[in-house]
C-alpha positions in Angstrom: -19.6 226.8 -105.4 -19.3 228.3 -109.2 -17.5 231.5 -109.1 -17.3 234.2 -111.7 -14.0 234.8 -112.7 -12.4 237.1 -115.6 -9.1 236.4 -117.4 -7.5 239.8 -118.6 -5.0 239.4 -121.3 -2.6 241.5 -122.4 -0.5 242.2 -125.3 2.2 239.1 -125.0 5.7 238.6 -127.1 3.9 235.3 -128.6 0.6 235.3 -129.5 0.2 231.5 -128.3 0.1 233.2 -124.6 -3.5 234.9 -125.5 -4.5 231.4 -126.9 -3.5 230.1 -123.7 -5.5 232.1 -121.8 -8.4 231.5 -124.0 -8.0 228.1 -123.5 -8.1 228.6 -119.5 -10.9 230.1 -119.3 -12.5 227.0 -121.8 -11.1 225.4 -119.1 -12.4 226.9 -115.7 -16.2 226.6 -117.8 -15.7 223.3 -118.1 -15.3 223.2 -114.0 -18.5 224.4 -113.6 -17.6 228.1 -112.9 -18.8 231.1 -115.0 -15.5 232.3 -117.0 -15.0 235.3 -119.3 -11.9 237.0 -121.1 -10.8 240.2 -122.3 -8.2 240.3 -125.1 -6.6 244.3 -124.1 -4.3 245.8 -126.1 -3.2 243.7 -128.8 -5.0 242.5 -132.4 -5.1 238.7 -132.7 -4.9 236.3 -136.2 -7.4 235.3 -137.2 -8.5 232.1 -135.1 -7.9 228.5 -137.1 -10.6 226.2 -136.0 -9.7 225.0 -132.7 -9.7 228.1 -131.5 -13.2 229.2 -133.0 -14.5 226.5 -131.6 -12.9 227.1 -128.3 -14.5 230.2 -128.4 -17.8 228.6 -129.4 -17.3 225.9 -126.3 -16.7 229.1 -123.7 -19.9 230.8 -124.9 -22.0 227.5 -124.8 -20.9 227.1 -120.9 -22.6 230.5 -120.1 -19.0 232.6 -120.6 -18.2 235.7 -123.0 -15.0 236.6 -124.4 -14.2 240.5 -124.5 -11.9 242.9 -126.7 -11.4 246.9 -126.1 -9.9 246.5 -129.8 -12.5 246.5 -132.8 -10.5 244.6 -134.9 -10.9 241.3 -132.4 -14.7 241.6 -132.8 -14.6 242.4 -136.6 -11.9 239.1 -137.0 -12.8 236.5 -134.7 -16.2 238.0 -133.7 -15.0 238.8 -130.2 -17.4 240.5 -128.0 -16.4 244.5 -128.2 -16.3 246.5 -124.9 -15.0 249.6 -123.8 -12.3 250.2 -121.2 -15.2 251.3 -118.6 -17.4 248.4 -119.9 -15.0 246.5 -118.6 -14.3 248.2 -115.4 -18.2 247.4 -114.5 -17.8 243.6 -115.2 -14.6 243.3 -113.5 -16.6 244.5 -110.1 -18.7 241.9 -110.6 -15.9 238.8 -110.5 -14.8 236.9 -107.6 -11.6 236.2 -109.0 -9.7 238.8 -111.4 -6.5 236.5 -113.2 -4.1 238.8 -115.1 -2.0 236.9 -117.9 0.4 238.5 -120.4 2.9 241.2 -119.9 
């Protein structure tokens, strides 16, 4: 049974750790369960192409990802959400997987 599950990722030493993430929650799509992130806390690069497109893949499996910072949405086109947007979706999950720091 699909379960809706929300990665929340935090500001890490290394940058490849919110990628990560990114890519686990690609990854937990592609099993057929509904997966979103929230980047908190932290600005990312600009995403090279892999990770547009992994971004691309998560939304085309029925997934979202988040940011509470503007400068995500503005960069990488991000989905921008407030702290208490966020609150509300996380109420929703079935499974809540903190990763970062």
């Amino acid at each position: 049974m699909p379960k809706k599950v929300m990665f929340l990722i935090d500001k890490s030493d290394d940058e490849k750790d919110s990628l990560d993430a990114l890519r686990s929650t690609l990854g937990l799509s592609v099993a057929n369960h509904y997966s979103h992130a929230v980047v908190m806390n932290h600005t990312l690069s600009k995403f090279d192409d892999y990770n547009a497109e992994n971004l691309e893949w998560v939304r085309d499996m029925e997934g979202e990802v988040y940011t509470t910072e503007q400068a995500n949405a503005d960069t990488n086109d991000l989905k921008y959400a407030s702290l208490e947007e966020v609150g509300k979706m996380l109420r929703e999950m079935d499974v809540i997987v903190p990763y970062g720091t």
